[in-house]
N, CA, C and O of each residue as an XYZ file, in Angstrom:
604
protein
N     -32.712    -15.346      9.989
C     -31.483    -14.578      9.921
C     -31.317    -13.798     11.218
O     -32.141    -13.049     11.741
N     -30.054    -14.125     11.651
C     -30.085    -13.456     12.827
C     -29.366    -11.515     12.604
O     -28.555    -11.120     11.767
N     -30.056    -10.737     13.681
C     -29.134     -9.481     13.532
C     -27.720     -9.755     14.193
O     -27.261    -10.688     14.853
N     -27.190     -8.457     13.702
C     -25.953     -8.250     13.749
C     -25.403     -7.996     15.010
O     -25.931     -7.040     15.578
N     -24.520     -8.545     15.615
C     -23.911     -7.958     16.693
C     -23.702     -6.538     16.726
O     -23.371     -5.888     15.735
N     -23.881     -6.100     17.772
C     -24.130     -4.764     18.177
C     -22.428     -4.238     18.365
O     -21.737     -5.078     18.942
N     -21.688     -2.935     17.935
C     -20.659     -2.795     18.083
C     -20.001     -2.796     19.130
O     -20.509     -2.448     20.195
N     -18.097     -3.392     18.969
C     -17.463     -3.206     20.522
C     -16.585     -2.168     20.551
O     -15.908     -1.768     19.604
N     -16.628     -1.501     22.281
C     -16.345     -0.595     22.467
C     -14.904     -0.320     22.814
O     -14.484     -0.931     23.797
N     -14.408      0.157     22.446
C     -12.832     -0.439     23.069
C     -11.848      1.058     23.361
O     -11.939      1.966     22.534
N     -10.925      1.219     24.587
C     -10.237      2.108     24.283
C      -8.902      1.968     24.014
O      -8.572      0.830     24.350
N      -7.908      2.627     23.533
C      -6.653      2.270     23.271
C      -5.382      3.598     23.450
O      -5.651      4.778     23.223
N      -4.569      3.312     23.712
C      -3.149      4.190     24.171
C      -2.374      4.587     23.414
O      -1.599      3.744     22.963
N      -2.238      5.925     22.971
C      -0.986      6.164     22.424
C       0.350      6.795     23.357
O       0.444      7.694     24.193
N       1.081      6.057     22.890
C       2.077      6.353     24.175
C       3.519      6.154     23.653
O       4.102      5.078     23.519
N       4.086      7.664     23.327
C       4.988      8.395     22.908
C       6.357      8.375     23.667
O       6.494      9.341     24.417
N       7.530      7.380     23.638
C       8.025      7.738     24.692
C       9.543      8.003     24.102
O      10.146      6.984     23.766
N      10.098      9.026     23.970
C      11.507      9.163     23.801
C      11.617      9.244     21.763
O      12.557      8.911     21.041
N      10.672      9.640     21.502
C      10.714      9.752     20.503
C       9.920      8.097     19.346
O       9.689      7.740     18.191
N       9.828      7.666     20.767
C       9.338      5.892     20.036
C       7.972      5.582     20.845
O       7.819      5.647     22.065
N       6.773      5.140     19.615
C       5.654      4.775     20.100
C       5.511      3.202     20.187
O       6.088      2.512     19.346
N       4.830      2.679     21.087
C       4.514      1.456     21.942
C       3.394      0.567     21.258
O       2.191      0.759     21.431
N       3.997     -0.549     20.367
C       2.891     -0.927     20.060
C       2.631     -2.906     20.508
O       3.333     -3.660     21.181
N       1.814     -3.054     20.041
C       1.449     -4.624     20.833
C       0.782     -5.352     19.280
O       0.224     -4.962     18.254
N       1.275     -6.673     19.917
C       0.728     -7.441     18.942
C      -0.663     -7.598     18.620
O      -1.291     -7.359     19.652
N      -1.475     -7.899     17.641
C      -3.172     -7.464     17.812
C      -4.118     -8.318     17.919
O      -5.234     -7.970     18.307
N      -3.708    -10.074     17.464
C      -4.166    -11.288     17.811
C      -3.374    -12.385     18.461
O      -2.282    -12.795     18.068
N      -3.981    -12.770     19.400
C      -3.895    -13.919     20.381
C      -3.255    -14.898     19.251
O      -3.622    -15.001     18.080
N      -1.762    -15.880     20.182
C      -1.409    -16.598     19.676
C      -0.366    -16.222     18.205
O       0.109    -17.115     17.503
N      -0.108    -14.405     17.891
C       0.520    -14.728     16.865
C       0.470    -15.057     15.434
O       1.368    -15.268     14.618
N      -0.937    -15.045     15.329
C      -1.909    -15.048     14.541
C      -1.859    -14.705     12.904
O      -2.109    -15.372     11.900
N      -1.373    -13.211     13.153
C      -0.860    -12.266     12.029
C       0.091    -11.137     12.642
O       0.207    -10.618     13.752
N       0.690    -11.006     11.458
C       1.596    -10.083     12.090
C       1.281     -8.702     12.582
O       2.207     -8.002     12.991
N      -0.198     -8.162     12.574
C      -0.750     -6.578     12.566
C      -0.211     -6.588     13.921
O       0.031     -7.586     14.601
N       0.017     -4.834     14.369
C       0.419     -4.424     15.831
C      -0.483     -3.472     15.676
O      -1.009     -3.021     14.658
N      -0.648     -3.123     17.194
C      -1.717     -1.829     17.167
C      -1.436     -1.266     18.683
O      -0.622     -1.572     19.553
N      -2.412     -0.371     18.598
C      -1.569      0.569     20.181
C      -2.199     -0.703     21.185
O      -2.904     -1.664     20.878
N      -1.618     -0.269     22.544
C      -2.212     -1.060     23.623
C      -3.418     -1.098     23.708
O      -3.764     -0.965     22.534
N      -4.477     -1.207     24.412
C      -5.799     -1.215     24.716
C      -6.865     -2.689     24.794
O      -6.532     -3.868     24.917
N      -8.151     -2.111     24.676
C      -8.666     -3.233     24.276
C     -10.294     -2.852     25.149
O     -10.520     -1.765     25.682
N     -11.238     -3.982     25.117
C     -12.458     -3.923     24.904
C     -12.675     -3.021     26.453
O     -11.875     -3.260     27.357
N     -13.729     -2.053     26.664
C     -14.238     -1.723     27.953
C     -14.702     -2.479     28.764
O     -15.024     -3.611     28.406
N     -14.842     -2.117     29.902
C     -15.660     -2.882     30.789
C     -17.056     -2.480     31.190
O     -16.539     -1.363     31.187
N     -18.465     -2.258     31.573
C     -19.099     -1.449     32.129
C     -19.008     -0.982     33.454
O     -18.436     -1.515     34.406
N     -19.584     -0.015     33.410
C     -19.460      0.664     34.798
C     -17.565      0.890     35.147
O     -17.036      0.959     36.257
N     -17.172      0.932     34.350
C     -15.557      1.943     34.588
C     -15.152      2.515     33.439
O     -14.927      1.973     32.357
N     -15.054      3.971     33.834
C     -15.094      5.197     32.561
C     -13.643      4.255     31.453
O     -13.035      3.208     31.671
N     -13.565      5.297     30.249
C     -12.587      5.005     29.439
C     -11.230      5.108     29.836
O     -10.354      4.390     29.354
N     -11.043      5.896     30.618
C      -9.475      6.167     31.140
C      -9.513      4.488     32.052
O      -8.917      3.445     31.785
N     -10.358      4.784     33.038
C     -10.270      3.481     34.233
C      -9.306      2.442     32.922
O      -8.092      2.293     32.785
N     -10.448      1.892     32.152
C     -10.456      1.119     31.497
C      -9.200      0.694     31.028
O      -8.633     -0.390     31.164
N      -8.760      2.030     30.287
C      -7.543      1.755     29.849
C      -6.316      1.501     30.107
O      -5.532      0.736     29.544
N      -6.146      2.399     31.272
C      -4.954      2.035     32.265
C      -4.689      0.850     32.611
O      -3.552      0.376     32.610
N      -5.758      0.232     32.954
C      -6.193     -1.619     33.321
C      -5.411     -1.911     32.337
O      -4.195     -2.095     32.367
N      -6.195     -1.954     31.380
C      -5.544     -2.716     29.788
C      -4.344     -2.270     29.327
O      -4.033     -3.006     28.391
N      -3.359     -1.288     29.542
C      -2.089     -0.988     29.314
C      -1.230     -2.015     30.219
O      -0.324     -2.708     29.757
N      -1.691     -2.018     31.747
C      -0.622     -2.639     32.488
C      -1.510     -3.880     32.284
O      -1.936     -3.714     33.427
N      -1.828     -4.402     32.086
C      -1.939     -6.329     31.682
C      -1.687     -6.348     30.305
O      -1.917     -7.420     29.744
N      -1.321     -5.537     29.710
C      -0.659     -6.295     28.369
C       0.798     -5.265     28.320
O       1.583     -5.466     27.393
N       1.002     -4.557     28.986
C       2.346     -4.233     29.092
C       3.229     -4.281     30.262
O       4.450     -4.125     30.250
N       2.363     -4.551     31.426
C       3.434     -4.012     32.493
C       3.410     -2.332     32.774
O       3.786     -1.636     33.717
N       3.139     -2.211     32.219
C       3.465     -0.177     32.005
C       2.464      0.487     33.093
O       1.517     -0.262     33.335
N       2.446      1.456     33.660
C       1.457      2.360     34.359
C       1.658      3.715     33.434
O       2.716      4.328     33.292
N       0.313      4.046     32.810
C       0.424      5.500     32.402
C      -0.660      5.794     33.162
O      -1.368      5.108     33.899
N      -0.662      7.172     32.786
C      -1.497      8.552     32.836
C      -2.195      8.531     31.481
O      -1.603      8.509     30.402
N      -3.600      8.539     31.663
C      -4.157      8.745     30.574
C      -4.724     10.073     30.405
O      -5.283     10.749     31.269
N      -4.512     10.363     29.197
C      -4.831     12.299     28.841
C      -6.017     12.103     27.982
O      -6.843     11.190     27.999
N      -5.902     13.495     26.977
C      -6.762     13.449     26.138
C      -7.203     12.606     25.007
O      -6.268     11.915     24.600
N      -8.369     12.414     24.323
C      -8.605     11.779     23.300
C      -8.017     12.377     22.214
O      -7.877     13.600     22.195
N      -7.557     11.496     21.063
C      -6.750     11.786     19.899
C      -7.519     11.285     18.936
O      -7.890     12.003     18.007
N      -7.804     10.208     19.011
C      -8.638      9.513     17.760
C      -9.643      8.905     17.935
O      -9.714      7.976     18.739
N     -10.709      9.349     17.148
C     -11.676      7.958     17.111
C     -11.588      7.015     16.071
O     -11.944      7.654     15.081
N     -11.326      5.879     15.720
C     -11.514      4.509     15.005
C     -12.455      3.878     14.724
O     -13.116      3.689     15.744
N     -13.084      3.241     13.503
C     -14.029      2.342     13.317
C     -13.320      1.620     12.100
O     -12.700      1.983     11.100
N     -13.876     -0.076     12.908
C     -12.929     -0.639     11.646
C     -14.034     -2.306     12.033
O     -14.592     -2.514     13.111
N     -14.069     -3.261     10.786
C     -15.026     -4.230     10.453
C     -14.607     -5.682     10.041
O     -13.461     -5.773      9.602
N     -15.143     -6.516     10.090
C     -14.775     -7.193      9.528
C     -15.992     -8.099      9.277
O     -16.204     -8.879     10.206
N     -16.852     -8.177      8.223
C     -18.073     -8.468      7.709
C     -18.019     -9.969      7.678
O     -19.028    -10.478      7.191
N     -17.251    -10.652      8.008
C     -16.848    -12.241      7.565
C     -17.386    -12.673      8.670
O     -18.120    -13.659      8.737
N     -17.092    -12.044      9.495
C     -17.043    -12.783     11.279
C     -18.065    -11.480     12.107
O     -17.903    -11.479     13.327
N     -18.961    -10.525     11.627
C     -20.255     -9.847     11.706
C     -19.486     -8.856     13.323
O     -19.991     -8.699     14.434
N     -18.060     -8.348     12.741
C     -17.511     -7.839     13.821
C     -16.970     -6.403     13.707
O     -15.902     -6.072     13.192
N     -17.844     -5.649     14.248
C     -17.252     -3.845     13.782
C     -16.833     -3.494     15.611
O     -17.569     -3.977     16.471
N     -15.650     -2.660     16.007
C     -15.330     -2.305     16.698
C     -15.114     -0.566     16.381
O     -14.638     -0.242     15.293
N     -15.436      0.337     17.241
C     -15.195      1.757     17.820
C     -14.279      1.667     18.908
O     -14.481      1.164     20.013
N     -13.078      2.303     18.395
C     -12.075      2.519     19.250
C     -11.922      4.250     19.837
O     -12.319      5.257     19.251
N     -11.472      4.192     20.683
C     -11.409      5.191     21.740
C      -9.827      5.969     21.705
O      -9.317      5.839     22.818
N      -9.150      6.538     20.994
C      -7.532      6.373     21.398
C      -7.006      7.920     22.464
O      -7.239      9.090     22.159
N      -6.522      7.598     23.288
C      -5.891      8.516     24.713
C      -4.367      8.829     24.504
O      -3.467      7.990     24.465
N      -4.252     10.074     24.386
C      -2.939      9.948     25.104
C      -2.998      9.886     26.091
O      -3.803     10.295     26.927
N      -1.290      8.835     26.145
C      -1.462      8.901     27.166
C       0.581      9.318     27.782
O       1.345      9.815     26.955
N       1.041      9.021     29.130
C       2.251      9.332     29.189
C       2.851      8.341     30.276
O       2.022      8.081     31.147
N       3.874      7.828     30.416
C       4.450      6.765     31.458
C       4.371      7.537     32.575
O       4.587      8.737     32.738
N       3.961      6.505     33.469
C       4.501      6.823     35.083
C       5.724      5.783     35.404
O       5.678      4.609     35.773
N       6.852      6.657     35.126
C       7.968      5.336     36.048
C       8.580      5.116     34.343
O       8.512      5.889     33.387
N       9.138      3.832     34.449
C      10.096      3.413     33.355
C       9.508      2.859     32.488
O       8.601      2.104     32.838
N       9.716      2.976     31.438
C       8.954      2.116     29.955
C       9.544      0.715     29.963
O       8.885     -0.187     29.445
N      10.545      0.494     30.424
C      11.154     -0.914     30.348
C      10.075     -1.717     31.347
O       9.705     -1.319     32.452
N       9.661     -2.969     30.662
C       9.037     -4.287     31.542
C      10.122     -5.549     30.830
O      10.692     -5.768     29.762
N       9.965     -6.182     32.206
C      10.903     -7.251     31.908
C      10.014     -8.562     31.106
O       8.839     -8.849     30.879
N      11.496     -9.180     30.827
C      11.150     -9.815     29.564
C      10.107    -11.066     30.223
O       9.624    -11.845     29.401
N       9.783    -11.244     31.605
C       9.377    -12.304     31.777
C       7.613    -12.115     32.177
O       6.843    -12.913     32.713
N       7.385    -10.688     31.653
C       6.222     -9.764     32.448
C       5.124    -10.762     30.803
O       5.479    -10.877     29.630
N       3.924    -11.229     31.438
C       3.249    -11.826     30.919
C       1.561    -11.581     30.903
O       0.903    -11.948     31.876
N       0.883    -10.911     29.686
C      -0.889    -10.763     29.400
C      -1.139    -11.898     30.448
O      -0.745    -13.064     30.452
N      -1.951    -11.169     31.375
C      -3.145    -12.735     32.116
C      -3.712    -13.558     30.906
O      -3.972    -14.753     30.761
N      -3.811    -12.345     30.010
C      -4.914    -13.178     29.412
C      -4.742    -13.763     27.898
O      -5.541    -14.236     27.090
N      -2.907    -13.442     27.875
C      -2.167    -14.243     26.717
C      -2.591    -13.713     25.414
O      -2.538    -14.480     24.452
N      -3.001    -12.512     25.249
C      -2.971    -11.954     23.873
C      -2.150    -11.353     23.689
O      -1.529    -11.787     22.719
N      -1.529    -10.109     24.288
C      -0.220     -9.920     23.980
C       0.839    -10.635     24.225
O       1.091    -10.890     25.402
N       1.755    -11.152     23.117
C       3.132    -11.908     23.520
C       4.248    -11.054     23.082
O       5.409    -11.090     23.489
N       3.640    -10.146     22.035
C       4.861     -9.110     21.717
C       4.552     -7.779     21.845
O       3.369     -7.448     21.764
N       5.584     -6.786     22.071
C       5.917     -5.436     22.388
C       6.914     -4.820     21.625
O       7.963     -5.359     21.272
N       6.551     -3.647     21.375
C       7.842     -2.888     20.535
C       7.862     -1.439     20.417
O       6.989     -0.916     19.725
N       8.624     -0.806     20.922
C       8.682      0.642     20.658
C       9.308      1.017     19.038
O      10.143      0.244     18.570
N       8.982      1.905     18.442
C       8.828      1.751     16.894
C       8.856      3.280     16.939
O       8.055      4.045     17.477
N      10.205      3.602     16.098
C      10.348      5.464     15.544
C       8.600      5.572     14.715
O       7.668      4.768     14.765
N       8.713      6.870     14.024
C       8.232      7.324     13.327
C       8.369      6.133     11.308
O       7.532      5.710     10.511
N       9.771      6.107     11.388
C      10.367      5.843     10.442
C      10.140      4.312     10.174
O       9.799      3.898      9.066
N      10.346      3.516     11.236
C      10.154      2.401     11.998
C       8.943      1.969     11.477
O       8.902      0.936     10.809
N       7.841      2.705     11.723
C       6.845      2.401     11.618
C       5.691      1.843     10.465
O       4.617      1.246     10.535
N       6.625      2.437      9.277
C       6.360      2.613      7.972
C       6.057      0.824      7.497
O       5.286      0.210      6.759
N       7.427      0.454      8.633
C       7.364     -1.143      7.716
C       7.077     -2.059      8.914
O       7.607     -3.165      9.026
N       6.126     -1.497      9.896
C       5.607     -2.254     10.571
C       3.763     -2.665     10.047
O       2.979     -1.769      9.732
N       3.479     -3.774     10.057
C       1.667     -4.171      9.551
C       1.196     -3.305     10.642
O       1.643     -3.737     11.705
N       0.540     -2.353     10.790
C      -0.485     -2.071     12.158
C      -1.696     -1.279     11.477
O      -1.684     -0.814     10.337
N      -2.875     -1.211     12.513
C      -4.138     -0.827     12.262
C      -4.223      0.051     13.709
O      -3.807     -0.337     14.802
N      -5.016      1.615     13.343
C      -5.720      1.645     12.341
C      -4.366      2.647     10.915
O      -3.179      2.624     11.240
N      -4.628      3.163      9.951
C      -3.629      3.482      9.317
C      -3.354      5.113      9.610
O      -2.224      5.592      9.520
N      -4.084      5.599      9.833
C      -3.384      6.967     10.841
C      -3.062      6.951     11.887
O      -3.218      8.007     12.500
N      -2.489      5.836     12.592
C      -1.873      6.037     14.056
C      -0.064      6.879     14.369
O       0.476      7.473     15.301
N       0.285      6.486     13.070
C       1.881      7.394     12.764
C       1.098      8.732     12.998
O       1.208      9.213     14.125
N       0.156      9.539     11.890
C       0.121     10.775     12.056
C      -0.687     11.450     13.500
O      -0.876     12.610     13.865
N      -0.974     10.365     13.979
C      -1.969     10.821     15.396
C      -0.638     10.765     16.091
O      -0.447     11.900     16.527
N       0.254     10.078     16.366
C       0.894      9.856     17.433
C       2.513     10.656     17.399
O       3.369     10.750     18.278
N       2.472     11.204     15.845
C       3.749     12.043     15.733
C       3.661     13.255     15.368
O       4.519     13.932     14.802
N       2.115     13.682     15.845
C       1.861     14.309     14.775
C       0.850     15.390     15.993
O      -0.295     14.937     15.974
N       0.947     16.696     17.052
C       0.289     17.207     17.921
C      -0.607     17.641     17.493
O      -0.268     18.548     16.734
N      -2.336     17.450     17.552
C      -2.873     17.570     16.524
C      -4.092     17.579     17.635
O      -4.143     17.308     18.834
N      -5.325     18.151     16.370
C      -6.774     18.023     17.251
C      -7.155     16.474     16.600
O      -6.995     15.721     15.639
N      -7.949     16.691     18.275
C      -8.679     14.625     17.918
C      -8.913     15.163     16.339
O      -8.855     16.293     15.853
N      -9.258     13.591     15.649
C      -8.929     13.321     14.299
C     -10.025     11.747     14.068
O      -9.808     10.787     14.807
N     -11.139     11.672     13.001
C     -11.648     10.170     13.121
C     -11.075      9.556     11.528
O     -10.879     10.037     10.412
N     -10.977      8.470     12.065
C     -10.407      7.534     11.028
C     -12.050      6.677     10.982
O     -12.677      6.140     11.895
N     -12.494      6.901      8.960
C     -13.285      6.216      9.310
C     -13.249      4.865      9.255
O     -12.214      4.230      9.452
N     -14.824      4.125      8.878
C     -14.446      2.522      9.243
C     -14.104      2.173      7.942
O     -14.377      2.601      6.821
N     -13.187      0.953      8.573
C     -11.757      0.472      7.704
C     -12.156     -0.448      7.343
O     -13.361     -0.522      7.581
N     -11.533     -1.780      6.545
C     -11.997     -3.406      6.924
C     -10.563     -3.471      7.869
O      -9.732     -2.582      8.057
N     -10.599     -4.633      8.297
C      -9.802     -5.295      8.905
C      -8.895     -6.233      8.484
O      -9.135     -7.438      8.412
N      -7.653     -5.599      8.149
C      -6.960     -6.912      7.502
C      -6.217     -7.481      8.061
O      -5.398     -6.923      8.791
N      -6.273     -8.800      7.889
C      -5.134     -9.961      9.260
C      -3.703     -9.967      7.692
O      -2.630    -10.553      7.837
């Protein structure tokens, strides 16, 4: 029996803009319908902000400013021996929230984007399930614990 993969580290963006938060599709290809903030796995040797900024503009186009931490996340999925710790930043645009429609993931996991009210949000699938109250909500960091993962 082999052990378990060791957890991944990941950071992710909340990013508030005009009253509407930014969210991305959460599997490659379209997969399922879940959205979740921008982000995605670290790299070593480049802090969490580095990290994230990277991973905002290749799956959005976008340049932010990354601020403080808001949330920590843990969420699983025992089928496929896969638990991830998420990192979540505010964060704030530099420049315009609009990317054009032809702006494309290198690495083809994000294909969709959507800025989403408060209200909006209710009947959108996304993970983790306090990201409405983290992101509308000015608040001290906050942990969501671990979740399963539902596609």
């Amino acid at each position: 029996m082999s052990s378990p993969r060791p957890p991944r580290i990941a950071a992710r963006a909340v990013i508030v803009h005009e009253g509407r938060l930014l969210l991305v599709n959460a599997f490659a290809g379209n997969r399922s319908p879940l959205m979740c903030a921008p982000g995605g796995g670290v790299e070593a040797h480049s802090s969490l902000p580095e990290n994230l900024a990277r991973e905002v503009h290749e799956e959005t186009g976008l340049r932010v400013t990354v601020g403080a931490p808001c949330l920590v996340n843990e969420f699983h999925d025992r089928n496929r021996d896969f638990h991830q710790v998420e990192v979540f930043f505010r964060c704030t645009l530099e420049g315009s929230a609009d990317t054009p429609d032809s702006w494309k993931d290198p690495e083809a996991v994000v294909t969709r984007r959507r800025w989403v009210t408060r209200a909006e949000l209710a009947d959108v699938p996304h993970k983790p399930s306090s990201l409405g109250a983290v992101a509308f909500d000015d608040g001290a960091i906050s942990y969501d614990p671990l979740e399963p993962l539902v596609l």
